[in-house]
C-alpha positions as CSV (number, residue, x, y, z in Angstrom):
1,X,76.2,-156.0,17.8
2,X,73.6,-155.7,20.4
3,X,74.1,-159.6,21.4
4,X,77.7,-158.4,21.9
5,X,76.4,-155.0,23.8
6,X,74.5,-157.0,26.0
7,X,77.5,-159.6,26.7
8,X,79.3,-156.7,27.8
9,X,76.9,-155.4,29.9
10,X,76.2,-158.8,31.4
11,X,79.7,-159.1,32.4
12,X,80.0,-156.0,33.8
13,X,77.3,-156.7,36.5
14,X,78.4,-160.1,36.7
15,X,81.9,-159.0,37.9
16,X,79.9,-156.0,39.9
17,X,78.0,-159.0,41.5
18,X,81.4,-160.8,42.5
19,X,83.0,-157.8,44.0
20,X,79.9,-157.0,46.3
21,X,80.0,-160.5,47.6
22,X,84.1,-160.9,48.4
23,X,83.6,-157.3,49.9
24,X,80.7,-158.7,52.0
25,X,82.6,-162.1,53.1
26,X,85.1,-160.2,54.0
27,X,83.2,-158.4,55.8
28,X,81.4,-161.1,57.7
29,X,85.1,-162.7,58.1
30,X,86.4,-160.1,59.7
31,X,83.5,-159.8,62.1
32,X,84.1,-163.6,62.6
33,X,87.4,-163.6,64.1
34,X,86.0,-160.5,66.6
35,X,83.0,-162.5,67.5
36,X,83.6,-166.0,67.3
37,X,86.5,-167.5,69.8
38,X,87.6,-170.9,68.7
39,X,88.8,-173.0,72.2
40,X,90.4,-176.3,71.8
41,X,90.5,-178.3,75.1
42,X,90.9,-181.5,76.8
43,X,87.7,-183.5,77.2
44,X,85.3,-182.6,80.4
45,X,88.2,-179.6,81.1
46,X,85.9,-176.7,81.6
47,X,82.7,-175.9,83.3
48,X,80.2,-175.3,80.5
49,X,78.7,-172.9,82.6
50,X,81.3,-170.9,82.4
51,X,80.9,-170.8,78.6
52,X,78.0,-169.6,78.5
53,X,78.9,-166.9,81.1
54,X,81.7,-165.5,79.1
55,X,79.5,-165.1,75.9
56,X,77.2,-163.2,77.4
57,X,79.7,-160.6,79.3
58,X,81.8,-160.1,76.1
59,X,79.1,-160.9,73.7
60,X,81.9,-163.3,71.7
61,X,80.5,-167.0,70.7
62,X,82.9,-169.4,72.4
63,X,83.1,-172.5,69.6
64,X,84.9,-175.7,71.6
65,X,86.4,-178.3,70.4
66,X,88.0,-181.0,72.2
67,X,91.5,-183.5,71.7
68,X,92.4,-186.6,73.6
69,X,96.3,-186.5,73.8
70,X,98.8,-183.4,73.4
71,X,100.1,-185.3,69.7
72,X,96.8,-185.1,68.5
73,X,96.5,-181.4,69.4
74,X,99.9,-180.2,68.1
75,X,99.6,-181.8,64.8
76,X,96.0,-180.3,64.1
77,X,97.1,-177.1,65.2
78,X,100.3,-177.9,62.8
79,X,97.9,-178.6,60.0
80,X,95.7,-175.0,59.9
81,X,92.8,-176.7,59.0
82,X,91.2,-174.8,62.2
83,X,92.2,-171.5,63.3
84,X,92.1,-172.0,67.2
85,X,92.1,-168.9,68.9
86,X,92.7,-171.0,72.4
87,X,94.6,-174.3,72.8
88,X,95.4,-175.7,76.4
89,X,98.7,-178.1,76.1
90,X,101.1,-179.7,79.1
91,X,104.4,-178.2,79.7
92,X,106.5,-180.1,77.6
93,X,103.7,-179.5,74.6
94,X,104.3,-176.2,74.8
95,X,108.3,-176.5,74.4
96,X,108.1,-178.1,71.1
97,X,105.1,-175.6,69.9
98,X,107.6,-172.7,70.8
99,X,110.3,-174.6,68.8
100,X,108.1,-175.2,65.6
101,X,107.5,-171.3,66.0
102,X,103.2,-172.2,66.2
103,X,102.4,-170.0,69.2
104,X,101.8,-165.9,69.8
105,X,103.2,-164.2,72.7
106,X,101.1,-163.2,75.7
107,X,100.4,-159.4,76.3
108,X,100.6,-159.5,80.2
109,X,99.0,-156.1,80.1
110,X,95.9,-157.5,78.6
111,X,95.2,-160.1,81.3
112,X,95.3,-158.1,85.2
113,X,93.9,-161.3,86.6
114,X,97.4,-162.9,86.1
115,X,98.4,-161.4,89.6
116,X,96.2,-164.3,91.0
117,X,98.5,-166.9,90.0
118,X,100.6,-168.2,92.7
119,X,104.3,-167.2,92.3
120,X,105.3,-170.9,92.2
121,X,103.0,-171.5,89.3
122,X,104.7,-169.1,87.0
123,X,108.1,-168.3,85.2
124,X,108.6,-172.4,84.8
125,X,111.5,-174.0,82.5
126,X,109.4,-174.7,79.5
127,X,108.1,-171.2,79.6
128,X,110.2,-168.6,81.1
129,X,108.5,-165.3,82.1
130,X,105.4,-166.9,80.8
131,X,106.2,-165.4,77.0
132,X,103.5,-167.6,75.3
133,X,101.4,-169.4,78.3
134,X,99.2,-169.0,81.2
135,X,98.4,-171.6,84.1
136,X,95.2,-173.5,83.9
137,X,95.3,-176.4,86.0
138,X,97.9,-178.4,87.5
139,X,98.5,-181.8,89.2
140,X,100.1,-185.4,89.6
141,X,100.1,-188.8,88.0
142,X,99.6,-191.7,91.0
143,X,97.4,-194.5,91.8
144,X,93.8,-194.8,92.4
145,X,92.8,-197.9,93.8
146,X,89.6,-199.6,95.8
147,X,91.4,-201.2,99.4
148,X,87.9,-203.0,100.1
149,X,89.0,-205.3,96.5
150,X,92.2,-205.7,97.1
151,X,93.7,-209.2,98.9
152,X,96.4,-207.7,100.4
153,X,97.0,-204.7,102.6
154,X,98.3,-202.3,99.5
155,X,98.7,-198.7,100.0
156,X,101.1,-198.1,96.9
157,X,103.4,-195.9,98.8
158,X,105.6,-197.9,96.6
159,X,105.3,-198.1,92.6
160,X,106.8,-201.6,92.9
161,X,103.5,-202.8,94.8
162,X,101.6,-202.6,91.3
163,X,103.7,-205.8,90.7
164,X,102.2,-207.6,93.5
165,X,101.2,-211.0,92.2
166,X,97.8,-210.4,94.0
167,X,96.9,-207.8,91.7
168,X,96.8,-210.5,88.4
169,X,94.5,-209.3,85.9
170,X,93.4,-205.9,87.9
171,X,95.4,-202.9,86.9
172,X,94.2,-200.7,84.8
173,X,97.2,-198.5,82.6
174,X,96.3,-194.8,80.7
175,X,97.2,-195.2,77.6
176,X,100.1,-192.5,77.3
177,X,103.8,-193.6,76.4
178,X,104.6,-190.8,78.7
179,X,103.2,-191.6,81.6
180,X,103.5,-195.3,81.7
181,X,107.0,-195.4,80.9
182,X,107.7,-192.6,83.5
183,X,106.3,-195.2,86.0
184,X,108.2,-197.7,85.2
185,X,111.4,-195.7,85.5
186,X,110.8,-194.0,88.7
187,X,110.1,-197.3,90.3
188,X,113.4,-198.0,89.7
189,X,114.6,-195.0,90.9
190,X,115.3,-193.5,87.5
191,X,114.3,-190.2,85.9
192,X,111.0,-189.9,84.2
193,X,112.9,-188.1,80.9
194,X,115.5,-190.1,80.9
195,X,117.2,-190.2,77.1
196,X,119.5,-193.5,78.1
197,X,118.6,-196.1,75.9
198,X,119.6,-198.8,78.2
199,X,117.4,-197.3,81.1
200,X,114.3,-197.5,78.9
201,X,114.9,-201.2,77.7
202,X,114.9,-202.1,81.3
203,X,112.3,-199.9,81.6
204,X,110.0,-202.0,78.7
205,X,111.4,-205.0,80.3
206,X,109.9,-204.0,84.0
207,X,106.8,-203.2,82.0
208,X,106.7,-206.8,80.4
209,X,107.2,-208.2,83.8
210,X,103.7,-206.4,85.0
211,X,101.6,-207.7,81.8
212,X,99.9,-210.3,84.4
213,X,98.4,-207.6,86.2
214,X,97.4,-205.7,83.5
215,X,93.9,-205.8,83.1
216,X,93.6,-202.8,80.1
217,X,95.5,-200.1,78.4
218,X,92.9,-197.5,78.3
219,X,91.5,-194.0,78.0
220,X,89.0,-192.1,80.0
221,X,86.9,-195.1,80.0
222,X,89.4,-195.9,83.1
223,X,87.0,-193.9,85.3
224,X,83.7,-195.5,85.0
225,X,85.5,-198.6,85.6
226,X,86.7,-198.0,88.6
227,X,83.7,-196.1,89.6
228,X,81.6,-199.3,88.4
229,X,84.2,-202.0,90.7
230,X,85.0,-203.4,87.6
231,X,89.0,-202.8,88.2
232,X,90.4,-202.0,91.7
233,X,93.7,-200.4,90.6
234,X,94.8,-198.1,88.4
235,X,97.6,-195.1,87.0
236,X,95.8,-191.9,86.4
237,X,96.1,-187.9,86.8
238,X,95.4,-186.5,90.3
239,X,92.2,-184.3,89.2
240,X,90.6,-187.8,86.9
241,X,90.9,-189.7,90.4
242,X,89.5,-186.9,92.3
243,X,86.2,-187.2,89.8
244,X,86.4,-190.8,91.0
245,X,86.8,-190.9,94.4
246,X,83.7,-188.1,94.1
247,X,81.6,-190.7,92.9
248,X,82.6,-193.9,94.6
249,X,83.7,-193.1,98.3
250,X,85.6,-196.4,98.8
251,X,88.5,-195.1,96.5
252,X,91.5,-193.6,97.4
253,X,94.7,-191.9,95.7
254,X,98.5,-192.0,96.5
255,X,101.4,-190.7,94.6
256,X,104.3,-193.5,95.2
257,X,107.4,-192.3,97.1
258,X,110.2,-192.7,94.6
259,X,108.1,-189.8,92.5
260,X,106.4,-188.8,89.9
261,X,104.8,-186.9,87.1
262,X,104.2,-183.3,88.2
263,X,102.4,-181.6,85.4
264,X,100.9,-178.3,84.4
265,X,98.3,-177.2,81.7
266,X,98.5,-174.1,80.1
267,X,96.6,-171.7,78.0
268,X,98.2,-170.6,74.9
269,X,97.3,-168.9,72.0
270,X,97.8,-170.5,68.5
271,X,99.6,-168.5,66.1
272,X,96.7,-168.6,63.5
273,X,94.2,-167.3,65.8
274,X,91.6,-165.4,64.0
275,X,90.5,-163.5,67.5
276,X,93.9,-162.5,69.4
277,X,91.8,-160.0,71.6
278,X,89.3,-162.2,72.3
279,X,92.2,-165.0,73.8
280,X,93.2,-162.1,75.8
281,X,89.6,-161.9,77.1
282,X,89.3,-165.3,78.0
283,X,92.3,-166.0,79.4
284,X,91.7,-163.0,81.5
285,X,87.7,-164.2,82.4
286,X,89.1,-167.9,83.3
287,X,91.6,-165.9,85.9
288,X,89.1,-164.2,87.7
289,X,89.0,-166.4,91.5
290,X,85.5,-167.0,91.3
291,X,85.6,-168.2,87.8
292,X,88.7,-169.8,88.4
293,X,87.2,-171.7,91.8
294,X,83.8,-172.6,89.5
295,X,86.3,-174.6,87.5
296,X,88.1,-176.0,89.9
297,X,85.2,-177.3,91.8
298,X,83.9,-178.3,88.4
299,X,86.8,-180.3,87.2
300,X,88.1,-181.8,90.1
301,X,91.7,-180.9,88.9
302,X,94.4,-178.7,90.9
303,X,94.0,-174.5,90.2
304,X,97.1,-172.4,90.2
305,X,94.9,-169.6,91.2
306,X,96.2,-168.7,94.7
307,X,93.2,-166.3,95.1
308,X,90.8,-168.9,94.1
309,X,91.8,-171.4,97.1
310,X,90.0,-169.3,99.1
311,X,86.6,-169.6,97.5
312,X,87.2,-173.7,97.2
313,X,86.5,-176.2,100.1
314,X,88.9,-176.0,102.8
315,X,88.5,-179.9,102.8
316,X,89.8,-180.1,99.4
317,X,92.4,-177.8,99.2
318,X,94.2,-178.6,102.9
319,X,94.5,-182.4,101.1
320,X,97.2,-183.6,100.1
321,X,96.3,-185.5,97.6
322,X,94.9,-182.9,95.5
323,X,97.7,-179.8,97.0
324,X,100.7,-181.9,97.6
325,X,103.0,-179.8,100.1
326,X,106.0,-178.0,98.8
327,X,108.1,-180.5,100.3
328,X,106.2,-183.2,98.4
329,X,106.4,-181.6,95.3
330,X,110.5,-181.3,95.5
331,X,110.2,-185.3,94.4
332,X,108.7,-184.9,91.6
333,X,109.1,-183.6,87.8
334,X,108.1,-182.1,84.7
335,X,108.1,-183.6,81.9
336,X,110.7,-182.3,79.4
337,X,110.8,-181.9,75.7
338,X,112.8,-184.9,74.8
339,X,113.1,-184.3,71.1
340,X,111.3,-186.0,68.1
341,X,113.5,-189.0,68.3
342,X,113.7,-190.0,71.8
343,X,109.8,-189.5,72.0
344,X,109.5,-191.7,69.2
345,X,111.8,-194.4,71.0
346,X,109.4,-194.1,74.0
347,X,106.6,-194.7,71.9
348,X,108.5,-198.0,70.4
349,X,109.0,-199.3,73.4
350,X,105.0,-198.5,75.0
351,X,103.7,-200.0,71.7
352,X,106.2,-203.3,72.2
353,X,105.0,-203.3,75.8
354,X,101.2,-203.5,74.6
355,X,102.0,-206.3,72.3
356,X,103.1,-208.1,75.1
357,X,99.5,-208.2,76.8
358,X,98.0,-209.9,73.3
């Protein structure tokens, strides 16, 4: 009997025990998602000062984390396996996340600094009103290239002069479906989302035809290359060539005249997000023009923040490279959300054209 009292008793505080400690994580859960703000980014996309700067103001521990393409950062965020309390996707990214219903809406009253954003920078297509995002960065897809390695006089005012037969074996290609098969239909005067299946065969084909030149399909490993001299050519974002052209003086950038990729990077907020007030906060912080200018200068990439030009160098923002004109900017597009199955064409055909350099 008192082997059974004692049973009892032992259960009792055992189950006391367990309650204390679910109460208590809980507890330190809940203080979590106040204290702890979860950022997932593109790589080498913010000043880590900055960071560190936020933290200490709001007393919140930024945790970042990092993806490589927009299709690996929808389909984590998809999954749940993190609760990202800050995710920074491209336009078109951010149609299909409002279609699969995984983002929160903005509280504009929460973030003042969004009066800093230039007018042209906000209510866009894929966002209207700016329900669910707020401008980051922004910029183009062009050519970098190295005129003291090239043979002939190339100023790629043209996308059809990366076919030039004295380019054999020097062109270096990101490795985004997207983007290299936008190329190849503006150089033929075609739209960048076009869903025509005969205009992306001919598309591939033009692709196929420029496999000679093609030195590499890669990924960011495209800028110490051409930093290095080891490639004198290549497709890349606006803000990736500006980091090269910071480093190696004898590079240049031009966006081709039959047009281009204009894209834009927004912040959005997840719809697990463990910290909602918190991606107010930040959103708010990166806003401010002097934080806003830090990054820009930082990250070499375009900023939407109309009162931050003023803090940046005049020499950077009066070129045209980095701030094409209005006028420039009426050539070229946004991507668009072209749907699950046209995407997956585009990919077909990339993947068919990378077989074709083996």
């Amino acid at each position: 009997m008192k082997g059974l009292v004692k049973a009892t008793i032992a259960i009792v505080i055992v189950c006391a025990l367990l309650m204390y400690a679910t109460k208590s994580l809980d507890s330190n859960s809940s203080k979590a998602g106040s204290d702890v703000l979860t950022v997932y980014n593109w790589g080498e996309y913010i000043d880590p000062a900055l960071l560190k700067k936020f933290e200490k103001e709001t007393g919140i521990h930024v945790v970042y984390e990092t993806f490589d393409s927009n299709e690996a950062m929808i389909t984590k965020v998809e999954q749940g396996g993190t609760n990202y309390d800050i995710a920074v996707p491209s336009e078109y990214t951010i149609e299909q996340m409002k279609e699969k219903n995984l983002l929160l809406k903005v509280d504009h009253d929460k973030i003042p600094n969004l009066k800093n954003i230039d007018q042209d920078f906000l209510d866009l297509d894929f966002d209207k009103n700016n329900e669910y995002s707020i401008p980051y960065f922004w910029g183009t897809v062009g050519v970098v290239y190295n005129p003291k390695m090239l043979q002939k006089d190339l100023d790629f005012s043209s996308w059809d002069q990366l076919w030039d037969p004295s380019l054999k074996g020097k062109v270096l290609l990101v490795d985004s479906a997207r983007e290299v098969m936008g190329m190849s239909l503006n150089s033929m005067n075609l739209s960048l989302n076009s869903k025509d299946s005969n205009e992306l065969n001919k598309a591939t084909d033009k692709l196929i035809d420029l496999s000679p030149n093609v030195k590499a399909v890669i990924g960011d490993e495209v800028t110490q290359l051409m930093v290095n001299g080891d490639a004198s050519v290549a497709l890349t974002w606006s803000g990736q060539a500006a980091d090269m052209m910071y480093d190696n003086e004898d590079l240049t950038y031009a966006v081709p005249k039959e047009g281009s990729n204009l894209w834009f990077d927004n912040m959005v907020i997840p719809k697990t997000s463990k910290n909602v007030e918190g991606a107010h906060k930040f959103m708010n912080f990166m806003l401010d023009p002097e934080n806003a200018a830090q990054n820009a200068d930082y990250v070499g990439y375009s900023t939407p923040n109309k009162a931050a030009l003023d803090l940046l160098d005049k020499e950077v923002t009066s070129d045209e490279r980095y701030y094409p004109s209005a006028e420039v900017r009426k050539n070229l597009h946004v991507y668009q959300n072209l749907g699950k199955e046209k995407i997956g064409e585009y990919n077909e055909l990339f993947l068919k054209f990378k077989m074709s350099l083996q």
